[in-house]
N, C-alpha and C positions, 0 to 999 in steps of 0.2 A: 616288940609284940607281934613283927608281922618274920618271924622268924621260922624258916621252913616252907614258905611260902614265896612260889616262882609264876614268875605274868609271862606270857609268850601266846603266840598268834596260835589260834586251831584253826586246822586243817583239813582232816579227816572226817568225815561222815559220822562216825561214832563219836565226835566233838561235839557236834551241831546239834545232835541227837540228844547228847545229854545239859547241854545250852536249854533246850527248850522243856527238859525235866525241871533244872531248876528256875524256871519261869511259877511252874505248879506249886515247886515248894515252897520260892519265896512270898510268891504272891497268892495262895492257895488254891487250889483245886474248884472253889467255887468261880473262878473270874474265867470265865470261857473265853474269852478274849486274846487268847495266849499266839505268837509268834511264830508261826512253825517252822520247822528245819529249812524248809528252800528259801526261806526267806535270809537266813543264814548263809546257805551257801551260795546265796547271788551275790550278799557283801561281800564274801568272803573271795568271789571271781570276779569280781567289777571295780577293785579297788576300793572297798570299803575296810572294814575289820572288823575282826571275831577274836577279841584276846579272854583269853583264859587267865583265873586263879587258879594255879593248883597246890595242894598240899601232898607232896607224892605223887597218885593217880588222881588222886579227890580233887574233881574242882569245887572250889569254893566258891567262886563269883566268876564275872565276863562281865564284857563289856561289846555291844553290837554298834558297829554306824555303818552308814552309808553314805555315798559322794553324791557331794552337790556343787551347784556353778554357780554365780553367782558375778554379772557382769563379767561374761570369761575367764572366771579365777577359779579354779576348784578349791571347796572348803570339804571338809567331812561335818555329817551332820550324826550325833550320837544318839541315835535312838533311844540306847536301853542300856543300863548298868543296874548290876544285884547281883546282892553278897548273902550268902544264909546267915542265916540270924547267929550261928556259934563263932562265926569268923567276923562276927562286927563292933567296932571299936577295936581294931587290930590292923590297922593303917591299910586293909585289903584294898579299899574303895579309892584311895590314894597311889597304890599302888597301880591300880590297874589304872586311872587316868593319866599318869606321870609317864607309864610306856606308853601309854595312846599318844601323846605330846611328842614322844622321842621318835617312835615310828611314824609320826606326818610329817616333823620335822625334816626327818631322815628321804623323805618324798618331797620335801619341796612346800608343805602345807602348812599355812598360817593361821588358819585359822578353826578353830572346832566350834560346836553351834550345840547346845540342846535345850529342850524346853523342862521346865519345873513350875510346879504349884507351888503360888506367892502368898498360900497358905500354909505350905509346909516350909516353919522355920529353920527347920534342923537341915534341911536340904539349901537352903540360901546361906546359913550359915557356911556349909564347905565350899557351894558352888564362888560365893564372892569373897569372901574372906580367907579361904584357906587355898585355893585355886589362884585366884584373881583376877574371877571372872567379869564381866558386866553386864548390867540388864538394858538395853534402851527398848525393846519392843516388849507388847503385851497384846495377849490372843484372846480375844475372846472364845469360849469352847471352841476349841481348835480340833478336839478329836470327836465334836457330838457327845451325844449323852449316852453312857456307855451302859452294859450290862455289869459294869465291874462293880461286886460292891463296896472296894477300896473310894472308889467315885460318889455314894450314893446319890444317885441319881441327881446330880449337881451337872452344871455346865462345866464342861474341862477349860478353866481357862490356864492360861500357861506363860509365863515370863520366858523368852529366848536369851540364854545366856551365851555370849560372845566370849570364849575363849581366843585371846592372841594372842597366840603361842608365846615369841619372842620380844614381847612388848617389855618394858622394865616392870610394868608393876605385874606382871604376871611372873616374870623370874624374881623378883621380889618375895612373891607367894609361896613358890616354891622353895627356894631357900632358906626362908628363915620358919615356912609353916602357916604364916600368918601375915597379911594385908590390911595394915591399919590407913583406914578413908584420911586419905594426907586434907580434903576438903570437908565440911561438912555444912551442906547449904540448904538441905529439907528433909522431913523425917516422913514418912508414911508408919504408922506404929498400927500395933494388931498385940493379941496376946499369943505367946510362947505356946507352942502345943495347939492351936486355934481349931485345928479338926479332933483332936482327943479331948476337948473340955468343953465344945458346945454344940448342941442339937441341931438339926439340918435346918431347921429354921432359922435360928442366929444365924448361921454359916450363909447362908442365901444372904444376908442383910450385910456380914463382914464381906463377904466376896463381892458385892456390889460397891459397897464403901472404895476396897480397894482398886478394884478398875477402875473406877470414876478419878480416884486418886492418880495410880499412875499412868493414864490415858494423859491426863493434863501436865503433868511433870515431863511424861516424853513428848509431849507436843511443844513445851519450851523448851525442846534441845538437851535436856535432863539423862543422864543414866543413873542407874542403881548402879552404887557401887561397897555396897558392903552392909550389914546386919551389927547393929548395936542389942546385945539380950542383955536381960539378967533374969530372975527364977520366974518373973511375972507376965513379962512382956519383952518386947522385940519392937524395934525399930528398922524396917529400913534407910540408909541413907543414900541421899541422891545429891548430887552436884551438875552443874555443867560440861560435857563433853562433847571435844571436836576430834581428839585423836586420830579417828578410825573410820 
């Protein structure tokens, strides 16, 4: 599906430039909010990365991070990954993470870092299941209450997913597509779709539910390690982790 379709580092100015086009398109033109080019091109000089999808000249997607340290270890933290909507469900979004892996690798880097809404299932779906990622932290509004109206005006809370690189269950993920929870020792459940099927009001009262949930599971030593759905609901599952 992802055929004709080439991931590689941009570089040029005219790269960066159109990186932050499709910030407007994917996320629309209402979310002022948007990334601007030097923000780009400091990743892009500082040891960070700015990889491209492209089909031809068309990029399809990127993917933006930035270096970070961490007890004197540099990690990469992934700010931002978007795919336009015609190039999605077409392994793009996989693609471009799988080079991001190979090119930190390739530096020495173990580890990749980003955060996601642990109300957006379809995003915890790939980030721990089909990566194999893990969650042990959770932020409360980490970026403030934003203008975007992808956000309405809710607290950004955000799960930190630990990508390690070279772990086994992370080459695991990669290889077969899919990381099935070898433990499964507490559920945190929500319904499937959670910001497309209820009012900001429920949404305040699930998003509460859920921090309070996974604040105490990581406080026993707990990670999220993978998403149990089916057409109604979603599960996360958590176990005890010392790994890492």
């Amino acid at each position: 599906m992802s055929e004709g379709i080439a991931v590689r580092k941009c570089e040029a100015i005219e790269e960066f430039h159109e990186c932050v086009q499709l910030q407007k398109e994917i996320w629309g033109e209402a979310d002022l909010e948007v990334e601007p080019t030097t923000l780009f091109v400091v990743a892009a000089h500082t040891g960070g990365q700015v990889l491209g999808a492209f089909e031809g000249p068309k990029l399809a997607g990127y993917t933006l991070a930035v270096v970070g340290v961490r007890n004197g270890v540099p990690y990469l933290h992934s700010h931002m990954t978007g795919v336009l909507r015609k190039y999605r469900d077409r392994g793009v979004g996989r693609m471009l993470k799988l080079f991001q892996r190979e090119e930190a690798l390739g530096r020495g880097i173990r580890l990749i870092e980003w955060t996601f809404d642990p109300l957006e299932t379809r995003n915890a779906h790939f980030n721990l299941n089909r990566l194999g990622a893990i969650a042990r932290q959770y932020v409360p509004n980490l970026y403030g209450v934003t203008t975007s109206p992808l956000h309405r005006g809710m607290p950004t809370d955000r799960l930190v997913a630990e990508w390690i690189l070279d772990s086994p269950r992370v080459v695991a993920a990669i290889t077969t597509g899919n990381v099935e929870p070898a433990v499964d020792a507490a559920h945190i459940k929500l319904s499937v779709d959670v910001r497309k099927t209820f009012e900001r009001e429920h949404l305040v009262e699930v998003q509460a539910h859920v921090r309070k949930e996974f604040t105490a599971w990581f406080a026993k030593g707990y990670a999220a390690i993978g998403l149990k759905a089916d057409e109604r609901s979603a599960a996360y599952v958590l176990a005890p982790w010392s790994d890492f």
